[in-house]
N, CA, C and O atoms as a GROMACS GRO file, in nm:
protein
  316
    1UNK      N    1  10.972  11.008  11.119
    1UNK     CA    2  10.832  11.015  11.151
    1UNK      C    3  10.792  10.886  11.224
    1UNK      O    4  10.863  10.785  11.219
    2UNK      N    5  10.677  10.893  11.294
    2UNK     CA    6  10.658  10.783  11.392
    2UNK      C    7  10.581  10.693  11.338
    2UNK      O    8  10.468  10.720  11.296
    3UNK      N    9  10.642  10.559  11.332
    3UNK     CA   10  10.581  10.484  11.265
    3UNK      C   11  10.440  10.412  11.260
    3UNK      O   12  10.389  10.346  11.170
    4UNK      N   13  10.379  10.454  11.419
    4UNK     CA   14  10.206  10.426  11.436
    4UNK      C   15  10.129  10.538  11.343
    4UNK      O   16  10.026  10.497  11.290
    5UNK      N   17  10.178  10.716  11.309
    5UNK     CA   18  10.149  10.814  11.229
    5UNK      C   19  10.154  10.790  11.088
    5UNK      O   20  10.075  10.825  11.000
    6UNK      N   21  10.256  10.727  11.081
    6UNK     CA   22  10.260  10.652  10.879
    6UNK      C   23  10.165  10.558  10.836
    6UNK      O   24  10.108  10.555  10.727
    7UNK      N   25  10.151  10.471  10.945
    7UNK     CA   26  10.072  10.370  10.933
    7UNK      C   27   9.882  10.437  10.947
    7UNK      O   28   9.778  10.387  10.903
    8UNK      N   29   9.897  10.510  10.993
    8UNK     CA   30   9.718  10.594  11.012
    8UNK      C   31   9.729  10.634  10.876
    8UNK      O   32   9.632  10.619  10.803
    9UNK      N   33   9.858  10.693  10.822
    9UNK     CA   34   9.814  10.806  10.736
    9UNK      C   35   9.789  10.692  10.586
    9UNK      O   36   9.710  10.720  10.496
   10UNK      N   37   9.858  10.590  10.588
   10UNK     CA   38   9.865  10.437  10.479
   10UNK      C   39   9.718  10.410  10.487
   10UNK      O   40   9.654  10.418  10.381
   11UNK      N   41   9.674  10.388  10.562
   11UNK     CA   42   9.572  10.312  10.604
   11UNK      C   43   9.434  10.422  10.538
   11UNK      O   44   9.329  10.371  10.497
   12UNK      N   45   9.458  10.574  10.538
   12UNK     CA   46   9.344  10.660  10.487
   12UNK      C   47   9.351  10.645  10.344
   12UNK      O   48   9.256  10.643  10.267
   13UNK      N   49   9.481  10.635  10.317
   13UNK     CA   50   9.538  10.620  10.128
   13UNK      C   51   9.473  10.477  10.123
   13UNK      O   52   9.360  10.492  10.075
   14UNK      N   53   9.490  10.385  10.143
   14UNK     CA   54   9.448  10.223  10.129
   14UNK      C   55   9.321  10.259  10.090
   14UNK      O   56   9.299  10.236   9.971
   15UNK      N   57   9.186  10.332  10.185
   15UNK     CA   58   9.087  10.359  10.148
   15UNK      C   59   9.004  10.394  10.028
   15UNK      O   60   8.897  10.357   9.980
   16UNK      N   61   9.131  10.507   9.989
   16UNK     CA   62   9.072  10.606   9.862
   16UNK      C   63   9.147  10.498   9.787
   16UNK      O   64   9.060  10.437   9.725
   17UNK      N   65   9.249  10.452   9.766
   17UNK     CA   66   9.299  10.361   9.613
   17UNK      C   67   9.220  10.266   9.596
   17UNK      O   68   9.157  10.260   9.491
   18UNK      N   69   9.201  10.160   9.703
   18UNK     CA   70   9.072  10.084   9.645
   18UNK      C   71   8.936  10.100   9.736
   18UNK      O   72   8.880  10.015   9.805
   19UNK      N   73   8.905  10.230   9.713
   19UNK     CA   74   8.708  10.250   9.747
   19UNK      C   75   8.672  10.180   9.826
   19UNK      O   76   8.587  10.098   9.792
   20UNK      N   77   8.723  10.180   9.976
   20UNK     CA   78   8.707  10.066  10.051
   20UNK      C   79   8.704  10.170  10.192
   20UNK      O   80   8.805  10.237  10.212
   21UNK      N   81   8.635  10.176  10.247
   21UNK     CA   82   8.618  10.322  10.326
   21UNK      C   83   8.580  10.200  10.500
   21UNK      O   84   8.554  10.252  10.609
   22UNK      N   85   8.585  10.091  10.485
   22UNK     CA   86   8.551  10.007  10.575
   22UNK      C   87   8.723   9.917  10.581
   22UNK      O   88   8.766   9.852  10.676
   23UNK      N   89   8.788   9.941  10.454
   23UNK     CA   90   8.885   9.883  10.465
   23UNK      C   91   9.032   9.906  10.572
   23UNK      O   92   9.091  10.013  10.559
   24UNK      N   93   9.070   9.833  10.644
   24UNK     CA   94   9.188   9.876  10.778
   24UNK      C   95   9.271   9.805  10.769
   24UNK      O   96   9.251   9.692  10.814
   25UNK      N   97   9.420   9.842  10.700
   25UNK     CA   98   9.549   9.769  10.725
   25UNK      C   99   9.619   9.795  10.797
   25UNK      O  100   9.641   9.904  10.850
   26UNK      N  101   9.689   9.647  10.817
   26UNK     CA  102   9.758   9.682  10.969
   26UNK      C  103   9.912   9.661  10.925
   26UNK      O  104   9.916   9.682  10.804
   27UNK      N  105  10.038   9.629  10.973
   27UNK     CA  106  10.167   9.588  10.927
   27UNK      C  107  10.158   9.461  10.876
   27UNK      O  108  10.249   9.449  10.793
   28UNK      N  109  10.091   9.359  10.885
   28UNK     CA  110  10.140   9.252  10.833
   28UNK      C  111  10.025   9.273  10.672
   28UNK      O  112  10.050   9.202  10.575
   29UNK      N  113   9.953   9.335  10.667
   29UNK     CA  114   9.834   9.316  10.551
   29UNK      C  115   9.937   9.359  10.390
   29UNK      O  116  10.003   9.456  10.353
   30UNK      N  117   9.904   9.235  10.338
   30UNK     CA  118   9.982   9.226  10.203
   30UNK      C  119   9.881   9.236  10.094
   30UNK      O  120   9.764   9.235  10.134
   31UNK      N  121   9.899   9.248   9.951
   31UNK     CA  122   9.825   9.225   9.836
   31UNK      C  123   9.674   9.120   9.853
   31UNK      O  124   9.556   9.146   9.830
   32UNK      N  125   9.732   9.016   9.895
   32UNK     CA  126   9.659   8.882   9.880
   32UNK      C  127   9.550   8.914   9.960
   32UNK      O  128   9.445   8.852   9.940
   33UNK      N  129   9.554   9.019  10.067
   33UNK     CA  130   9.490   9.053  10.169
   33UNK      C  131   9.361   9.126  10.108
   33UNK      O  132   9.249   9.098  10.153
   34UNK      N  133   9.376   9.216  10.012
   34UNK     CA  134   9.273   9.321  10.024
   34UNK      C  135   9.223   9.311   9.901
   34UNK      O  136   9.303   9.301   9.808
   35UNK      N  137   9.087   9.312   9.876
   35UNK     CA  138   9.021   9.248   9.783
   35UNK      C  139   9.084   9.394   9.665
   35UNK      O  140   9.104   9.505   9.713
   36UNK      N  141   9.108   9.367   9.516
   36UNK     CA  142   9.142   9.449   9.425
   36UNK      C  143   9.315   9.508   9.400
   36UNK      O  144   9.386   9.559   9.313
   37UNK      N  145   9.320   9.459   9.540
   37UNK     CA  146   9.475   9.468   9.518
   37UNK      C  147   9.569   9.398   9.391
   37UNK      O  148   9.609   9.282   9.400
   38UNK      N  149   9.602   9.499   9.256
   38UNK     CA  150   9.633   9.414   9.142
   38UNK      C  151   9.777   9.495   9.141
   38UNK      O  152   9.829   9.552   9.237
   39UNK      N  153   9.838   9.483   8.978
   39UNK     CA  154   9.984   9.562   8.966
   39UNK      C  155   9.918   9.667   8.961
   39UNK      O  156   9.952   9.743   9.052
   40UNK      N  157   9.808   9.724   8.873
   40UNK     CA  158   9.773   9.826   8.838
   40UNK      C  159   9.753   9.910   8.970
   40UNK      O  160   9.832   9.998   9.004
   41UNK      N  161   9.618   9.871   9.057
   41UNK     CA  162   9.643   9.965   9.228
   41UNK      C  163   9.747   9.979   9.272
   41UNK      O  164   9.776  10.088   9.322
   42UNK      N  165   9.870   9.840   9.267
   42UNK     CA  166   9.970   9.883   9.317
   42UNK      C  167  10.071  10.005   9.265
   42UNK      O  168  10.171  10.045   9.325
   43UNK      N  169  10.026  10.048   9.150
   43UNK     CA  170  10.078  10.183   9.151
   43UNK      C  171   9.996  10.264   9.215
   43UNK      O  172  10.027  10.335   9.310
   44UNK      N  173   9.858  10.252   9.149
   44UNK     CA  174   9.807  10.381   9.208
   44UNK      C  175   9.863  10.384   9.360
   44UNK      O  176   9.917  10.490   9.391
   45UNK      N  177   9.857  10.287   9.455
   45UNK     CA  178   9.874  10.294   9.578
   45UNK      C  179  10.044  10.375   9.609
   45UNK      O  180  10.074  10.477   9.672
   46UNK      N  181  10.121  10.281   9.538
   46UNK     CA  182  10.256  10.391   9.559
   46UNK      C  183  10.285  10.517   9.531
   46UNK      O  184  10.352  10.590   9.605
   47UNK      N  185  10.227  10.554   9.401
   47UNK     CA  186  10.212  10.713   9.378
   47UNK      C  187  10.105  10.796   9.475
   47UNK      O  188  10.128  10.916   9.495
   48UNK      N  189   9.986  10.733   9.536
   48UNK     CA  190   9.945  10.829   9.598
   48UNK      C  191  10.049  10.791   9.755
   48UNK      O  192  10.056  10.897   9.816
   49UNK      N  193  10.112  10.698   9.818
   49UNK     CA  194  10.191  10.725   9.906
   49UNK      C  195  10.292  10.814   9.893
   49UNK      O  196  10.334  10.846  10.004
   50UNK      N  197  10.354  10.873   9.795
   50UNK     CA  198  10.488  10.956   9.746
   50UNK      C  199  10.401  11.074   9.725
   50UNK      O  200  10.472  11.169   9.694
   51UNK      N  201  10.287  11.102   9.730
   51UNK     CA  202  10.232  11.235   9.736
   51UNK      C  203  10.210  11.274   9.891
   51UNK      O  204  10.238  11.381   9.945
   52UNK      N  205  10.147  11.149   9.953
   52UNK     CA  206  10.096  11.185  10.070
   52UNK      C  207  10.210  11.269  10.185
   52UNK      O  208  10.202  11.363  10.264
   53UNK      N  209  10.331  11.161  10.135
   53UNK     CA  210  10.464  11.201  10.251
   53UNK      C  211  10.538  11.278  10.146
   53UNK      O  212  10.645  11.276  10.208
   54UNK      N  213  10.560  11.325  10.070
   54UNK     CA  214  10.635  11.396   9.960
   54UNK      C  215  10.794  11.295   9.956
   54UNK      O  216  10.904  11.328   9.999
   55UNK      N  217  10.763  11.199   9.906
   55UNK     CA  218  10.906  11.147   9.910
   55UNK      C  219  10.905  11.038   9.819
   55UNK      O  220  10.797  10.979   9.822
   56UNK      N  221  10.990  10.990   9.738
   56UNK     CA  222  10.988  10.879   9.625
   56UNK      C  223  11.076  10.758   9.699
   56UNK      O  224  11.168  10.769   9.779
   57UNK      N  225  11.019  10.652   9.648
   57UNK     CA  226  11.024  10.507   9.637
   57UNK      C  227  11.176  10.502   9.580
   57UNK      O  228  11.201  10.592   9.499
   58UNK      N  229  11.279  10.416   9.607
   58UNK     CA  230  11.347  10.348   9.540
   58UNK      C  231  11.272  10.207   9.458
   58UNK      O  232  11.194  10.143   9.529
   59UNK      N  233  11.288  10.167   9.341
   59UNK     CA  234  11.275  10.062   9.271
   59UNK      C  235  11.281   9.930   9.402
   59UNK      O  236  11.180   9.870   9.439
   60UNK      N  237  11.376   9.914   9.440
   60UNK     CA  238  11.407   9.817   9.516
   60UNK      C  239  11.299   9.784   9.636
   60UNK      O  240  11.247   9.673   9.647
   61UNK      N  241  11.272   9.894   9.725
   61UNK     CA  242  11.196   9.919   9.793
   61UNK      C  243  11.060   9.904   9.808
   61UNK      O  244  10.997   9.876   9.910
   62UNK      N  245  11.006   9.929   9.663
   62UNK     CA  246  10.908   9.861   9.596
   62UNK      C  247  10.938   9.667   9.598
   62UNK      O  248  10.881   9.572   9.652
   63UNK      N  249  11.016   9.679   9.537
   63UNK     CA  250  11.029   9.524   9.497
   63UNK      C  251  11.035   9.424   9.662
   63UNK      O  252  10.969   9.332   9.712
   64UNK      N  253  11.141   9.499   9.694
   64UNK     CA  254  11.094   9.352   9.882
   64UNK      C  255  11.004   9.425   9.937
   64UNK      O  256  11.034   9.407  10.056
   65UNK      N  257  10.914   9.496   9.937
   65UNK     CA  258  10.822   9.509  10.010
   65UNK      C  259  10.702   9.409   9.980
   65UNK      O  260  10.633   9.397   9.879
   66UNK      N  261  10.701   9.328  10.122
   66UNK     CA  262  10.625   9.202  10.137
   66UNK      C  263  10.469   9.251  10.178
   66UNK      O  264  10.370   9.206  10.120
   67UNK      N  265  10.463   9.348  10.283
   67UNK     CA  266  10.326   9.403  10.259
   67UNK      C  267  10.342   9.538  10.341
   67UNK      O  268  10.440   9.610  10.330
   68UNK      N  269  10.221   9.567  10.434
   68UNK     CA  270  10.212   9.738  10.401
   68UNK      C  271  10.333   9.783  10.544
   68UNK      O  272  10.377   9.898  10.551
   69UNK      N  273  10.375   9.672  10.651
   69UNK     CA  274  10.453   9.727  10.744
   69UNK      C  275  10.606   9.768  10.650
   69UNK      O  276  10.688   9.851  10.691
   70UNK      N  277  10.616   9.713  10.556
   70UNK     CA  278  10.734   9.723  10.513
   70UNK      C  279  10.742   9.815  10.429
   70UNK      O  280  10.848   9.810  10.367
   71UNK      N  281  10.660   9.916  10.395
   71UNK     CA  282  10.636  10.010  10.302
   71UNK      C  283  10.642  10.130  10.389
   71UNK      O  284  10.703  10.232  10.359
   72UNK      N  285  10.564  10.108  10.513
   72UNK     CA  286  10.559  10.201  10.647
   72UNK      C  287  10.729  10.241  10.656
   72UNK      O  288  10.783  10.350  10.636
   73UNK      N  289  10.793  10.104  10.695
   73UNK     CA  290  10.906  10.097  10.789
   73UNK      C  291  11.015  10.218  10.661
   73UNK      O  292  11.115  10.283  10.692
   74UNK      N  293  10.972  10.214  10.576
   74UNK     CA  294  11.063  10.303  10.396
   74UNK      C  295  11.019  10.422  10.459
   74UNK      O  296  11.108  10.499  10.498
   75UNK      N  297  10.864  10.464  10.483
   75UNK     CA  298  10.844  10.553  10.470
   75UNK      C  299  10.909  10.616  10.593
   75UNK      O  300  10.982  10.713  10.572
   76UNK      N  301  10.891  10.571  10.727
   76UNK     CA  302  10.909  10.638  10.867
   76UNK      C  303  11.081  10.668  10.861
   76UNK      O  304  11.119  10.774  10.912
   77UNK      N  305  11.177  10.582  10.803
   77UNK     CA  306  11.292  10.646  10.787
   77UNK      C  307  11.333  10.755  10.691
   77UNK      O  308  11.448  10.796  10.677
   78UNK      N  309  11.212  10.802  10.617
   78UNK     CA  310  11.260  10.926  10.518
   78UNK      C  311  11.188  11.039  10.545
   78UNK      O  312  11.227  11.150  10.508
   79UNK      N  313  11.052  11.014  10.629
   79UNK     CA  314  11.006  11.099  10.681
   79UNK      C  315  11.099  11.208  10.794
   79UNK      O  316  11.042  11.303  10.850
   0.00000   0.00000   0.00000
């Protein structure tokens, strides 16, 4: 899948996990970045990404992912 299409579709999920409908991430936007970003969103945020594209996370994948391009770059190769 094309990785500017993952990144639109991240960026609508970013919205609804933390109620932020003004909120726009780009590849480099990490945790520190977006106000509410805790462990706890960070699930919600990964489980609603594994719904959005129907596809699960490796553990690892989770773990070096530094912020949202690198979550993209997981997703666009399994898409």
């Amino acid at each position: 899948m094309d990785k500017n299409i993952v990144l639109q579709e991240i960026n609508k999920v970013c919205k609804r996990v933390f109620r932020d409908e003004s909120l726009t991430v780009t590849e480099a936007t990490a945790a520190k970045d977006v106000d509410g970003w805790d462990s706890i969103s960070n699930l919600f945020l990964i489980d609603e990404l594994e719904k959005t594209f129907n596809m699960k996370f490796e553990l690892d994948d989770i773990l070096n992912a530094q912020n949202i391009g690198d979550l993209a770059t997981v997703i666009s190769s399994r898409a």
